[in-house]
MDTraj code that builds the backbone (N, CA, C; nanometers):
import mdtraj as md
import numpy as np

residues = "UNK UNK UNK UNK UNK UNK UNK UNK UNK UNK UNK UNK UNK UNK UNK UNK UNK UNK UNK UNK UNK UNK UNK UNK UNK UNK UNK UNK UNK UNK UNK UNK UNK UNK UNK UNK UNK UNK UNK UNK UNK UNK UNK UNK UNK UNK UNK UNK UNK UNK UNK UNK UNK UNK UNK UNK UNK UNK UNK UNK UNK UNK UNK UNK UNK UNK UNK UNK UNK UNK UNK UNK UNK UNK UNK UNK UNK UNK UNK UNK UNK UNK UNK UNK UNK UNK UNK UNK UNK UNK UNK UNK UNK UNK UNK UNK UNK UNK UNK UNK UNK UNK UNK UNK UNK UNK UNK UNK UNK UNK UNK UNK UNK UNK UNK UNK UNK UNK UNK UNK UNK UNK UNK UNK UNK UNK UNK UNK UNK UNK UNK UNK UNK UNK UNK UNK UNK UNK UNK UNK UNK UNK UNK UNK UNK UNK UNK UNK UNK UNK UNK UNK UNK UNK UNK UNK UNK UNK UNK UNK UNK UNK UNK UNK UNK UNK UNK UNK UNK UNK UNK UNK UNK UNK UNK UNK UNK UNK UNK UNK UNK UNK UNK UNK UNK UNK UNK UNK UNK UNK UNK UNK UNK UNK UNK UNK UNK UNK UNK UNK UNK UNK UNK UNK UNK UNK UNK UNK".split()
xyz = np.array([
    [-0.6529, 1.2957, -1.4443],
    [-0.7532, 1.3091, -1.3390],
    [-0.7134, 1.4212, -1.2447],
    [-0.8110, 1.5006, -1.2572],
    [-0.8030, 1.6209, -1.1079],
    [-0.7830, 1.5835, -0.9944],
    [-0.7347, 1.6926, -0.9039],
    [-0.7391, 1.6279, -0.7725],
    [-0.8662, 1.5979, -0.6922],
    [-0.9455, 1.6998, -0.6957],
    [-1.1128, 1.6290, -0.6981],
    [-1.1793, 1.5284, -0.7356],
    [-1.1231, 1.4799, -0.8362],
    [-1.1453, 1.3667, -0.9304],
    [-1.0984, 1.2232, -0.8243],
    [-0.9659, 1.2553, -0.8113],
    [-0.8793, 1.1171, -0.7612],
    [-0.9255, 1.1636, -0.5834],
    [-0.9360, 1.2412, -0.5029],
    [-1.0341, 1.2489, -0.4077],
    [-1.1708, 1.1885, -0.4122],
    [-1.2369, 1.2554, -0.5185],
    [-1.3759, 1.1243, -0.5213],
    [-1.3720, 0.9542, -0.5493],
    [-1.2294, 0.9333, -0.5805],
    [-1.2373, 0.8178, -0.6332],
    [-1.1911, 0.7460, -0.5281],
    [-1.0910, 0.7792, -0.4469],
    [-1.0328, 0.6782, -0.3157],
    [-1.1713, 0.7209, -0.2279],
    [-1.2641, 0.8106, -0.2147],
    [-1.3595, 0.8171, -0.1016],
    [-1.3824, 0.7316, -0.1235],
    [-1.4835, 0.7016, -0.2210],
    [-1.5313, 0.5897, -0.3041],
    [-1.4715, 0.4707, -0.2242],
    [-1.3411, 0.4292, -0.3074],
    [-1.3091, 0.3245, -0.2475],
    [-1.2930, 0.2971, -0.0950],
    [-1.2526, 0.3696, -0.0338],
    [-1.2829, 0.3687, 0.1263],
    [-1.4234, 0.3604, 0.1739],
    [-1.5321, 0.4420, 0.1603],
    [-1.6367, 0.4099, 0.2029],
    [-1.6947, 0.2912, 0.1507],
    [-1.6575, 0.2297, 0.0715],
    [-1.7025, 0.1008, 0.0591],
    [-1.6988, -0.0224, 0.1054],
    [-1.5766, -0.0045, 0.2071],
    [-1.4847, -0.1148, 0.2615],
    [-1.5446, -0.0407, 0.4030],
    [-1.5281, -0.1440, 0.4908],
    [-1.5639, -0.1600, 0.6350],
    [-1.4552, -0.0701, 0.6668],
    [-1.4756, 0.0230, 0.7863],
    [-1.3548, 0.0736, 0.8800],
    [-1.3070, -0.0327, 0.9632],
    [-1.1652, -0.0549, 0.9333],
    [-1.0738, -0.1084, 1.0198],
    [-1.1312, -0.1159, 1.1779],
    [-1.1614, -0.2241, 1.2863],
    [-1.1216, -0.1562, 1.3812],
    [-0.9781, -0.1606, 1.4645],
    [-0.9082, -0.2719, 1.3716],
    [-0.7449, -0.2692, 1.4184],
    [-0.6893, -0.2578, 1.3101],
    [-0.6777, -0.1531, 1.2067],
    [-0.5669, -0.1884, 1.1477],
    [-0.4392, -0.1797, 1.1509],
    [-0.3565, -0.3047, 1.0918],
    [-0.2375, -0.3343, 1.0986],
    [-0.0969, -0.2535, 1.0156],
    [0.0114, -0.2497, 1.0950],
    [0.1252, -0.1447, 1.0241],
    [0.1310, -0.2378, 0.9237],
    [0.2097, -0.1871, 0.7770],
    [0.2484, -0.2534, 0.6997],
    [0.4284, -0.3682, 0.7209],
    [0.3979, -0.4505, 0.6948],
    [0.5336, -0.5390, 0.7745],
    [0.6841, -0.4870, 0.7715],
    [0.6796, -0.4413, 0.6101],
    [0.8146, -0.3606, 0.6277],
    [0.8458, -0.2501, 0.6742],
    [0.7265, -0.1662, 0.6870],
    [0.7396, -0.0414, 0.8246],
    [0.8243, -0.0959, 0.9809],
    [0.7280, -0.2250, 0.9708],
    [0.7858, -0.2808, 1.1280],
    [0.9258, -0.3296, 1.1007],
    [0.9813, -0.3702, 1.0102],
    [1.1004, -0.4384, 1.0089],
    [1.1811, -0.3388, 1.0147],
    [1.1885, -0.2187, 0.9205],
    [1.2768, -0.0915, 0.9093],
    [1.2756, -0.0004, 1.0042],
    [1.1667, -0.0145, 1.0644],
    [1.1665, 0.0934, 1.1920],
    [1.1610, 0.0758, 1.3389],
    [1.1542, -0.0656, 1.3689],
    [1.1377, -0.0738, 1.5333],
    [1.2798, -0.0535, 1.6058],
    [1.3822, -0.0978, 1.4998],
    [1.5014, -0.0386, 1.6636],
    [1.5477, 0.1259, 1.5962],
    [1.4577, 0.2178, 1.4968],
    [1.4811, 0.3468, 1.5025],
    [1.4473, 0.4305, 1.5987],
    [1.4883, 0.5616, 1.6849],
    [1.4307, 0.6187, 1.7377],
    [1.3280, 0.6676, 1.7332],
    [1.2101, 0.7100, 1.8219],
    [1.1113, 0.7921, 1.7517],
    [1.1325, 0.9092, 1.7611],
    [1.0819, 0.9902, 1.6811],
    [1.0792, 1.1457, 1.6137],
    [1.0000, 1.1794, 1.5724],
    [0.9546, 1.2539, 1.4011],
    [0.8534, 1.3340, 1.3639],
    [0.8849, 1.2256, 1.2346],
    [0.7401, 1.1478, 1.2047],
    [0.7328, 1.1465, 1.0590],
    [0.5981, 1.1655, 1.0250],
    [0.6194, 1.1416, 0.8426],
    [0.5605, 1.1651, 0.7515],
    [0.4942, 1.0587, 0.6912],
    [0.3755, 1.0447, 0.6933],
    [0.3099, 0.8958, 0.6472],
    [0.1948, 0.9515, 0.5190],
    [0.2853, 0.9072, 0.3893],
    [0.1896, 0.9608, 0.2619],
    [0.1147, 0.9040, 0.2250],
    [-0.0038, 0.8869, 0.1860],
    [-0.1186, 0.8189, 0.1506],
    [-0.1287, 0.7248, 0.2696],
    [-0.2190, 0.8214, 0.3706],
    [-0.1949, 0.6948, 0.5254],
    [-0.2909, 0.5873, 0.5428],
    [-0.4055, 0.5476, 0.3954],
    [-0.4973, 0.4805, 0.4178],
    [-0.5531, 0.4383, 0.5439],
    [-0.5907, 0.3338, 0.5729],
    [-0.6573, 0.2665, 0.6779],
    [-0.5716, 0.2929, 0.7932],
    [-0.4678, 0.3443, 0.8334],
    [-0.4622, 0.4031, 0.9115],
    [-0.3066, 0.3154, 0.9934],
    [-0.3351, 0.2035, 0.9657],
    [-0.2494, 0.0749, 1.0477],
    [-0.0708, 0.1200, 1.0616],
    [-0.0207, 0.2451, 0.9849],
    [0.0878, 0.2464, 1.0238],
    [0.1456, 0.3639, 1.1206],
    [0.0377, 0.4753, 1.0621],
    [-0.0023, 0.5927, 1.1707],
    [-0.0011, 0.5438, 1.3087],
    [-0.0863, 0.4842, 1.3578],
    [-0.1137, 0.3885, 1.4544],
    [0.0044, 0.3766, 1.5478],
    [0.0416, 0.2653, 1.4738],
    [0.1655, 0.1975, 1.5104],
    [0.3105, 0.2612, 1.5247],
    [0.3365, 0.3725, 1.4572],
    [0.4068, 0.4754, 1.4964],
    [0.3861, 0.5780, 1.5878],
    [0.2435, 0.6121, 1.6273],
    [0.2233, 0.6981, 1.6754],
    [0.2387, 0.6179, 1.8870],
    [0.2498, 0.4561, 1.8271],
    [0.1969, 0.4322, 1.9979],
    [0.4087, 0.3480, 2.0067],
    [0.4335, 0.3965, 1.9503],
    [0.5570, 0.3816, 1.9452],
    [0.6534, 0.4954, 1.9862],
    [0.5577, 0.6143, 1.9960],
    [0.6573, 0.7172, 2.0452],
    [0.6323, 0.8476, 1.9493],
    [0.6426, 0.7802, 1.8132],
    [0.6684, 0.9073, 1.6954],
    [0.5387, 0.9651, 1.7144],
    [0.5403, 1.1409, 1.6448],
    [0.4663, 1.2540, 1.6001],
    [0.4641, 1.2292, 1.4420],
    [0.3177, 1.1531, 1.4293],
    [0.2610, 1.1612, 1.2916],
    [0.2012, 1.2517, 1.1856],
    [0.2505, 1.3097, 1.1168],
    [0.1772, 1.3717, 1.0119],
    [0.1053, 1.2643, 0.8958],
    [-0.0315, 1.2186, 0.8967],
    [-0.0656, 1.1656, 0.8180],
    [-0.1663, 1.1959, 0.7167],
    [-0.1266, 1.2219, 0.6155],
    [-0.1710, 1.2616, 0.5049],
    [-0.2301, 1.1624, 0.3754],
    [-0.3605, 1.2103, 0.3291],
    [-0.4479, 1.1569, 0.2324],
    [-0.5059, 1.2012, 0.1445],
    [-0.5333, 1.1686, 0.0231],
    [-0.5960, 1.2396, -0.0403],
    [-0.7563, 1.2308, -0.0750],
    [-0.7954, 1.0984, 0.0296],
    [-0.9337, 1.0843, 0.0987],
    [-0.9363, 1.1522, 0.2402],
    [-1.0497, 1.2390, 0.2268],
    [-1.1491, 1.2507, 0.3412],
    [-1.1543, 1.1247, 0.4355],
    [-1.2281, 1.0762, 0.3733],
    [-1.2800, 0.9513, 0.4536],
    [-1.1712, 0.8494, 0.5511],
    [-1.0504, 0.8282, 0.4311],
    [-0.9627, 0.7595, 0.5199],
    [-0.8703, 0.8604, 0.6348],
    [-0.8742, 0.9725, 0.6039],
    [-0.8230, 1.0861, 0.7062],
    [-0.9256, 1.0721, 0.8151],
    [-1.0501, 1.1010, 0.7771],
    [-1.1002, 1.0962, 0.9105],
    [-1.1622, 0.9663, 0.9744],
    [-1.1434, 0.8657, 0.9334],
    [-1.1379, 0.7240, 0.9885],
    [-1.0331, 0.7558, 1.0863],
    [-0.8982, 0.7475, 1.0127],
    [-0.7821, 0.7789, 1.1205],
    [-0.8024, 0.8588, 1.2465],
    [-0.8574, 0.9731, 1.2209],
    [-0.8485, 1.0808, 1.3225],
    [-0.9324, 1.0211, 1.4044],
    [-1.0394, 0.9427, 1.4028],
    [-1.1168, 0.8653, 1.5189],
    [-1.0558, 0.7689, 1.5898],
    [-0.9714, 0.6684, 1.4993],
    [-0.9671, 0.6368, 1.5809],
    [-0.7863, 0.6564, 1.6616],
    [-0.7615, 0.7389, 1.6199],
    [-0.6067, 0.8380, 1.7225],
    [-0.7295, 0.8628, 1.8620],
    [-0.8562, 0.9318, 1.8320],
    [-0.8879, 0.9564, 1.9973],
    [-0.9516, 0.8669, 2.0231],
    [-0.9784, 0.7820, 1.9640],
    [-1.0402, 0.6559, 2.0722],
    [-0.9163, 0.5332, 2.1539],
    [-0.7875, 0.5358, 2.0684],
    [-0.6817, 0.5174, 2.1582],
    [-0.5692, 0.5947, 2.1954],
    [-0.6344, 0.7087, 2.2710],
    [-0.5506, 0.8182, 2.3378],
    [-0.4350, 0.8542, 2.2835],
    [-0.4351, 0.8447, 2.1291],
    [-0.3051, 0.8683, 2.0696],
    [-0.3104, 1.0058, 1.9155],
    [-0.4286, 1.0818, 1.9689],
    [-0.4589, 1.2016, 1.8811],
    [-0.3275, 1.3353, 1.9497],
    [-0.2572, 1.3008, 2.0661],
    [-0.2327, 1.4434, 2.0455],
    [-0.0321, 1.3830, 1.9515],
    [-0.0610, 1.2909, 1.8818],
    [0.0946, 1.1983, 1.7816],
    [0.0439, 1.2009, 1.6683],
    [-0.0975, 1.2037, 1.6474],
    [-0.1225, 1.1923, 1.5168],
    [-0.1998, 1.2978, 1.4685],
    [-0.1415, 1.3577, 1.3349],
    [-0.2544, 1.4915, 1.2838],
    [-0.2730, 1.4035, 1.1175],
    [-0.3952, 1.4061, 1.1213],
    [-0.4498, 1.3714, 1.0343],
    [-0.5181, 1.4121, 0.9565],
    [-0.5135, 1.4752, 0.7968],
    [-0.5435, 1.5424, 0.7465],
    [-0.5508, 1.4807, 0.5667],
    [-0.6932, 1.5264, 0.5396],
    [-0.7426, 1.5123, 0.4139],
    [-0.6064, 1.6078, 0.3245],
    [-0.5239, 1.5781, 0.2308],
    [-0.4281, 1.6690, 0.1405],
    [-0.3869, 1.6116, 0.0445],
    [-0.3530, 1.6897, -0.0622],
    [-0.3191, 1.6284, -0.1844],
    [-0.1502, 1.6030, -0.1634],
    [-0.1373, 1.5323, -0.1823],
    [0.0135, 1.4747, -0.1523],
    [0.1259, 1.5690, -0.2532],
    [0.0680, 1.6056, -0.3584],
    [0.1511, 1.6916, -0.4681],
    [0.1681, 1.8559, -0.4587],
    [0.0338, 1.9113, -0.2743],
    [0.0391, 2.0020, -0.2409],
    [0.1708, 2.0375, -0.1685],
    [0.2680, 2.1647, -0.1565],
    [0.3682, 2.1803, -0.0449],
    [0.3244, 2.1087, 0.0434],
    [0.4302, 2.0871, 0.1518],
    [0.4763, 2.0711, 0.3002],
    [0.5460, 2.1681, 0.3136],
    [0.6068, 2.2800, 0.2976],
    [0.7206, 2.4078, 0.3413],
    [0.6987, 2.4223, 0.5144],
    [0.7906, 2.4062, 0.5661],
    [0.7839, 2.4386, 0.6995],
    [0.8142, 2.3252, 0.7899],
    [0.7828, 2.1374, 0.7404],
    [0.7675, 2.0960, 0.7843],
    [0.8851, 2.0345, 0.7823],
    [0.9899, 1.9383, 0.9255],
    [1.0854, 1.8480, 0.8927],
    [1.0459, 1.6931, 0.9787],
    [1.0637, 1.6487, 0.9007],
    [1.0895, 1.4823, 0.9839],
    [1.2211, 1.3942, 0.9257],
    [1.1730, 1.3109, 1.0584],
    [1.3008, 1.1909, 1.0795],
    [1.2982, 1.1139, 0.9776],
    [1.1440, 1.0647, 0.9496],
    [1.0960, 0.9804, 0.8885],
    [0.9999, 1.0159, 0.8016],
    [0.9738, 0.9537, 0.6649],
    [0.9389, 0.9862, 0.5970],
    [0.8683, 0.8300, 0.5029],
    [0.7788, 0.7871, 0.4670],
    [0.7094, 0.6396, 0.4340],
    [0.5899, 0.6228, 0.3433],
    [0.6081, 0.6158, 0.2307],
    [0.5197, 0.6417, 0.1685],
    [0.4904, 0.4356, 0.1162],
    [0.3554, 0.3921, 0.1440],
    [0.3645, 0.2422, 0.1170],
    [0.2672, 0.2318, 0.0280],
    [0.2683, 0.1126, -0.0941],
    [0.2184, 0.1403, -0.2297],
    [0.1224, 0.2302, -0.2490],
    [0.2084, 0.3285, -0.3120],
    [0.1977, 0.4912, -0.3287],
    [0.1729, 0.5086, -0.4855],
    [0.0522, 0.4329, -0.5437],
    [0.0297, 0.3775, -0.6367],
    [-0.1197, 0.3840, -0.6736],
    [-0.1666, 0.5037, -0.7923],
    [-0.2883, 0.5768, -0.7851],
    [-0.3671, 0.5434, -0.9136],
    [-0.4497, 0.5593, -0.9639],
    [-0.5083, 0.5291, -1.1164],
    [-0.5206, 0.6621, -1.1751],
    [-0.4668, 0.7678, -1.1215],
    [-0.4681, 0.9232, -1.1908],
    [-0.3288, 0.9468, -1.1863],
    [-0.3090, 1.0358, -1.2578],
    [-0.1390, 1.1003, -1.3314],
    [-0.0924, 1.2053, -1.1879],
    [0.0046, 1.1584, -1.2206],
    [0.0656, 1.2431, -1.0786],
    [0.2504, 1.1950, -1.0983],
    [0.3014, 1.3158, -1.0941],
    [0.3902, 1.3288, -1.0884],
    [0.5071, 1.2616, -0.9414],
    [0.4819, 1.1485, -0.9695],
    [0.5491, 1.0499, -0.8336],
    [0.6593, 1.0617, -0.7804],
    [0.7611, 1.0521, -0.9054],
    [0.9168, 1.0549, -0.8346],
    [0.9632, 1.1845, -0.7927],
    [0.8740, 1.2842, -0.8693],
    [0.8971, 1.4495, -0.7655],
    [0.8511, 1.4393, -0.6681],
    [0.7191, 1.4090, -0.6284],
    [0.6930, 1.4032, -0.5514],
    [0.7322, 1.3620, -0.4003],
    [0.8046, 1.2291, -0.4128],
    [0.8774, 1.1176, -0.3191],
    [1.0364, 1.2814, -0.3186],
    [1.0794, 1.2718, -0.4367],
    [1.2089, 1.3847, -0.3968],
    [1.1680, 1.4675, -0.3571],
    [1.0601, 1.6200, -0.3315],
    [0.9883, 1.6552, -0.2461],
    [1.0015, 1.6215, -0.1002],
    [0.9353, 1.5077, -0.0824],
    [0.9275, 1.4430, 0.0096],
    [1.0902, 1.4361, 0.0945],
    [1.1196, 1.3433, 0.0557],
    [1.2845, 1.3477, 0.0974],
    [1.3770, 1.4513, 0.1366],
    [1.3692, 1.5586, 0.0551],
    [1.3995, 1.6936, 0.1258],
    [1.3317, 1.7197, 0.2442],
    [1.2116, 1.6696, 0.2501],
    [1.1555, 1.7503, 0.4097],
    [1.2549, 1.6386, 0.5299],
    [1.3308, 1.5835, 0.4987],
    [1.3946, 1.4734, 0.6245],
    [1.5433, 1.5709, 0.7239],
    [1.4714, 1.5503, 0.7787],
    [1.6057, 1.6397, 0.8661],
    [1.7579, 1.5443, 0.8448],
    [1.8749, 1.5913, 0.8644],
    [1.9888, 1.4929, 0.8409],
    [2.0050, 1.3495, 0.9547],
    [2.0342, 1.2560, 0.8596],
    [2.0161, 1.1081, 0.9446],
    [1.8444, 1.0712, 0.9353],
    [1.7866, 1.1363, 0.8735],
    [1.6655, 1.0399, 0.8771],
    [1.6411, 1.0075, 0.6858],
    [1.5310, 0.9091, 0.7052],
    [1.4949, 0.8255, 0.6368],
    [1.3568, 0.8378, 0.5287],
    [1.4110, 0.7831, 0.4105],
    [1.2239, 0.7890, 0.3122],
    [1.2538, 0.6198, 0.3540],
    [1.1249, 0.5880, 0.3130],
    [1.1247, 0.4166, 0.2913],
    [0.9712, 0.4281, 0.1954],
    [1.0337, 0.3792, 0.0628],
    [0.9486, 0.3320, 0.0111],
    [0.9244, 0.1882, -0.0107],
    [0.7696, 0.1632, -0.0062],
    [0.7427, 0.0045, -0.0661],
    [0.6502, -0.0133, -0.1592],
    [0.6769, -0.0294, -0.2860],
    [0.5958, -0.0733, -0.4030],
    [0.5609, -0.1708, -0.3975],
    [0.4546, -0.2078, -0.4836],
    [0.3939, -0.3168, -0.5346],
    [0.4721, -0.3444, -0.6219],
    [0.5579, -0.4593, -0.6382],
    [0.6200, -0.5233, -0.7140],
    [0.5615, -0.6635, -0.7744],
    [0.4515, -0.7272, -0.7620],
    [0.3374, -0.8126, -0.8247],
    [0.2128, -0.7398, -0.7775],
    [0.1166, -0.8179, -0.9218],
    [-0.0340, -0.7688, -0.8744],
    [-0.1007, -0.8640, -0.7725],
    [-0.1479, -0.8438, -0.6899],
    [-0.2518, -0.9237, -0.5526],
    [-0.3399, -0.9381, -0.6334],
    [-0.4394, -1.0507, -0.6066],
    [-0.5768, -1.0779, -0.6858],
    [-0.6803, -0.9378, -0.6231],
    [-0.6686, -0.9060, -0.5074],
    [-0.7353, -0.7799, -0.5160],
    [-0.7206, -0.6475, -0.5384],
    [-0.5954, -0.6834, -0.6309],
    [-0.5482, -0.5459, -0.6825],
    [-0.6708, -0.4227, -0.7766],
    [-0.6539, -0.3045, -0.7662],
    [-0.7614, -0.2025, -0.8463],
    [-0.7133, -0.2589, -0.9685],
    [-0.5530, -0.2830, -0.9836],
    [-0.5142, -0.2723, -1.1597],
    [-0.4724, -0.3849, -1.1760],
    [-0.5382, -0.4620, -1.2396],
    [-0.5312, -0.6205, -1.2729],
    [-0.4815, -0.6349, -1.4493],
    [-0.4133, -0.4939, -1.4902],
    [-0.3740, -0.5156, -1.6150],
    [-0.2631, -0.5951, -1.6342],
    [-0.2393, -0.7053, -1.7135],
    [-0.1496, -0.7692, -1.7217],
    [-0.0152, -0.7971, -1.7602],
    [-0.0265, -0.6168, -1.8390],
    [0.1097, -0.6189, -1.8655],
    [0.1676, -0.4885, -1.7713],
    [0.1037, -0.4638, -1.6886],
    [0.1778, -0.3716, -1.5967],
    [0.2952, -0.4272, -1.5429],
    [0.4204, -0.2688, -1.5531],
    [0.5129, -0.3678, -1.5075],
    [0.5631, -0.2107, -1.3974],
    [0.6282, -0.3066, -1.2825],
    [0.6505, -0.2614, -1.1806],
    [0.7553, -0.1922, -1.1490],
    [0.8396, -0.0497, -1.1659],
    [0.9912, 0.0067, -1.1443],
    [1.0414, -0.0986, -1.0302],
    [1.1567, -0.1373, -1.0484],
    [1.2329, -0.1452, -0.9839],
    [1.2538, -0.0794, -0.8343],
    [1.3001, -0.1162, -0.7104],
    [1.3999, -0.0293, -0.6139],
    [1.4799, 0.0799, -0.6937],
    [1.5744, 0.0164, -0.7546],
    [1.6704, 0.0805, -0.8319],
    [1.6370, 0.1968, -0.9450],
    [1.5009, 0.1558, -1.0177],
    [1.4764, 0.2564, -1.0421],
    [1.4191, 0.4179, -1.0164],
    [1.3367, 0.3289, -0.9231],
    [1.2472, 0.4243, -0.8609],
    [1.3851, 0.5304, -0.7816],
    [1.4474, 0.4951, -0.7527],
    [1.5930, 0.5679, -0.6874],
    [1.6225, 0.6492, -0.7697],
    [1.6981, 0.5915, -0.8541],
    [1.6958, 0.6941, -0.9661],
    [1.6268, 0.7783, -1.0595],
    [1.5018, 0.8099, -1.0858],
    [1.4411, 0.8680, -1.0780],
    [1.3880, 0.9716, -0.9976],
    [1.4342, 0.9625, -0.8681],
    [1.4286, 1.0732, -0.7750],
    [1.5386, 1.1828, -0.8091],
    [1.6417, 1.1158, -0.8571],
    [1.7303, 1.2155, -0.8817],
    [1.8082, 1.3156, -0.7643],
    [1.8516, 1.1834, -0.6764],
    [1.8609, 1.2717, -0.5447],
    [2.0807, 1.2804, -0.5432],
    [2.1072, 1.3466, -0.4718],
    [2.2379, 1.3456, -0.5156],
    [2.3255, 1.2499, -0.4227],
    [2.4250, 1.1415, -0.4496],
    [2.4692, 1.0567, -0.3573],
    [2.5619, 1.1110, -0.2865],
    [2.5590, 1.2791, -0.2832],
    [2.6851, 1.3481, -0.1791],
    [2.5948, 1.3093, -0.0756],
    [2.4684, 1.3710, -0.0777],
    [2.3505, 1.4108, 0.0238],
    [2.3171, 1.2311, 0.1077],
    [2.2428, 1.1665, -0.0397],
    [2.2064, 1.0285, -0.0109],
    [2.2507, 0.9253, 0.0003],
    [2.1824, 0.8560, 0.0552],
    [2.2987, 0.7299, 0.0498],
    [2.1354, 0.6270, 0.0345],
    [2.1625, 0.5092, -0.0515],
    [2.0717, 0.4191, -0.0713],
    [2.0796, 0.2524, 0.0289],
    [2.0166, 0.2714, 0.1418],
    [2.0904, 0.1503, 0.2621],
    [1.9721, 0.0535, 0.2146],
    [1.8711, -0.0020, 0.1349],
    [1.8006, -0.0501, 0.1016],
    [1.7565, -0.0978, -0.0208],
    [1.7837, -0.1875, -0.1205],
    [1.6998, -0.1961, -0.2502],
    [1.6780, -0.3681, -0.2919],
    [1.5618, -0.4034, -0.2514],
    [1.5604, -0.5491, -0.2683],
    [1.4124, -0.5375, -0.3226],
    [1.3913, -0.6714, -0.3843],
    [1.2194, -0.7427, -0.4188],
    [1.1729, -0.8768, -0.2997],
    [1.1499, -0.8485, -0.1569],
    [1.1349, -0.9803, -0.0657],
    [0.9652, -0.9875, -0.1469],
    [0.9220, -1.1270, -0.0553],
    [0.8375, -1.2368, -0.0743],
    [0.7724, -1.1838, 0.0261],
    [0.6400, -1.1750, 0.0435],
    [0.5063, -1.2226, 0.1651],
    [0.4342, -1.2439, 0.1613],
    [0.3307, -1.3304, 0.2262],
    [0.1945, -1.3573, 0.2186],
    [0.1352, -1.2185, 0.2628],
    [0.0170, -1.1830, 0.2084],
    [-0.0496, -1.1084, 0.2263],
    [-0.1675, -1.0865, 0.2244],
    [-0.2679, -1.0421, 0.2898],
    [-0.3934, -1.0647, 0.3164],
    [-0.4543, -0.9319, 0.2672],
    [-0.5711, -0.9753, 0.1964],
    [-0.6645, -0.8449, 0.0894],
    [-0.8049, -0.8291, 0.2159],
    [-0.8354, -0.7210, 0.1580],
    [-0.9209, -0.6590, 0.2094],
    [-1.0288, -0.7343, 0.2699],
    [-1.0552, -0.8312, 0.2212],
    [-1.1825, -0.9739, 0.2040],
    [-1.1138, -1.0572, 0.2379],
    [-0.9957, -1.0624, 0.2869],
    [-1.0097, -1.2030, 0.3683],
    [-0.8810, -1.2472, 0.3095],
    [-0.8831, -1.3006, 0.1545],
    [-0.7837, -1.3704, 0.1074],
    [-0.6365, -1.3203, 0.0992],
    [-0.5424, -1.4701, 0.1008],
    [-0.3675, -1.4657, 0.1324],
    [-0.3819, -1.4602, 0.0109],
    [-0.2637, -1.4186, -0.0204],
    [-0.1896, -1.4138, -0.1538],
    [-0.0118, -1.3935, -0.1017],
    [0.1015, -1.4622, -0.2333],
    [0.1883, -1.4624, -0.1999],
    [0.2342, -1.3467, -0.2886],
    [0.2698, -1.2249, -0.2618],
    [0.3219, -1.0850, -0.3136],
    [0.4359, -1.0809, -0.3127],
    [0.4749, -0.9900, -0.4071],
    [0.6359, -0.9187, -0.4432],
    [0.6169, -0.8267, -0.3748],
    [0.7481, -0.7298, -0.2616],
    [0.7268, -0.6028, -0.2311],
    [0.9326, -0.5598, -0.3298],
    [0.8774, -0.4084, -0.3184],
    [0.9808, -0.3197, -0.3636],
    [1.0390, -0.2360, -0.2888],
    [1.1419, -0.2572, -0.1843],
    [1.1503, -0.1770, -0.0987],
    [1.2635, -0.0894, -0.1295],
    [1.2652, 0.0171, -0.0940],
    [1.3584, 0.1438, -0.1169],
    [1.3583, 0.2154, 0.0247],
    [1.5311, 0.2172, 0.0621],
    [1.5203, 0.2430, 0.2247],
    [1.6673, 0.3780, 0.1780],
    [1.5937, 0.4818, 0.1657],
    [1.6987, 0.6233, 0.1430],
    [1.7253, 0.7128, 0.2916],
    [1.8793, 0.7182, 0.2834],
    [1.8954, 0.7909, 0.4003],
    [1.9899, 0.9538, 0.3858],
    [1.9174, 1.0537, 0.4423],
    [1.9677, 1.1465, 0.4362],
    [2.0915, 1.1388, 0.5026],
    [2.1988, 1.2202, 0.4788],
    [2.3446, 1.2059, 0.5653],
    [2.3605, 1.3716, 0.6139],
    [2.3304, 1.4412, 0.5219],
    [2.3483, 1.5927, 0.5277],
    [2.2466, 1.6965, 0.4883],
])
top = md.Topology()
chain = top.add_chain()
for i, resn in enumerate(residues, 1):
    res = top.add_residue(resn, chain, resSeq=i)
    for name in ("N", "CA", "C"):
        top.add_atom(name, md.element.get_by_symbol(name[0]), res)
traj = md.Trajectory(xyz[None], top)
């Protein structure tokens, strides 16, 4: 799938769904990041907006990036409707396009998980290079399917923390891996319903 392609397809799915008018950070954002300083991060595929948000009224300078229109500029409304547009830049981009120029503290990409081909674990290593020294990627996969999952195939199976690490191929002079577990949460779908989910968290820290 093109990038036009997988652009028409998350519009799609975004304009179909109600705009948020609170949406919520994702939980392990809040767990990994509230006693971090704030700084400059990087929020990849920033959907509905809930972690942008929440970083941005926390202190940090958001770069949030999408590869919907729609959910970019959902976001960007509502950064100025709670006085928090001049923390958040919000921008329609293909995630597999450069960043050159750019550094952050932080770096968060949360189920970063597409129905078109895309080169992921470069991508995330990409990513990780843009972290200035002492800051952080945090990834969180989908490690079970939610009943309102897009991909309800049944034999999908989920990388690992551990793998997904390795696959970045990052070097352990540079990295250091302070994170790799599968926790438990209830979680609430788009429509309403809990479900009890697997997450995959991967918490990488630059040293140098």
């Amino acid at each position: 799938m093109e990038t036009s392609d997988a652009a028409t397809y998350w519009d799609k799915v975004y304009a179909e769904r109600p705009a948020p008018a609170d949406p919520q950070p994702n939980a392990r954002l809040v767990e990994t990041v509230t006693a971090l300083p704030p700084g400059d991060a990087l929020d990849l595929g920033c959907g509905g907006g809930g972690d942008a948000l929440w970083l941005a009224s926390r202190g940090w300078r958001v770069t949030a990036l999408d590869v919907s229109a729609v959910a970019a500029t959902r976001l960007a409304r509502l950064a100025r409707t709670r006085g928090l547009s001049d923390r958040i830049t919000a921008k329609q981009h293909d995630v597999r396009a450069s960043l050159l120029g750019l550094r952050f503290d932080l770096v968060t990409a949360h189920y970063f998980h597409t129905p078109y081909g895309q080169d992921r674990a470069g991508i995330l290593r990409s990513a990780a290079h843009l972290l200035r020294p002492g800051g952080r990627l945090l990834v969180v996969d989908h490690g079970s399917t939610a009943p309102w999952s897009w991909n309800q195939d049944p034999d999908v199976r989920y990388p690992t923390p551990q793998e997904v690490a390795a696959l970045m191929r990052l070097s352990p002079a540079q990295w250091t891996v302070e994170r790799a577990d599968a926790p438990r949460r209830t979680a609430v779908g788009p429509d309403g319903r809990t479900a009890e989910v697997i997450d995959h968290v991967l918490l990488i820290l630059r040293s140098e």
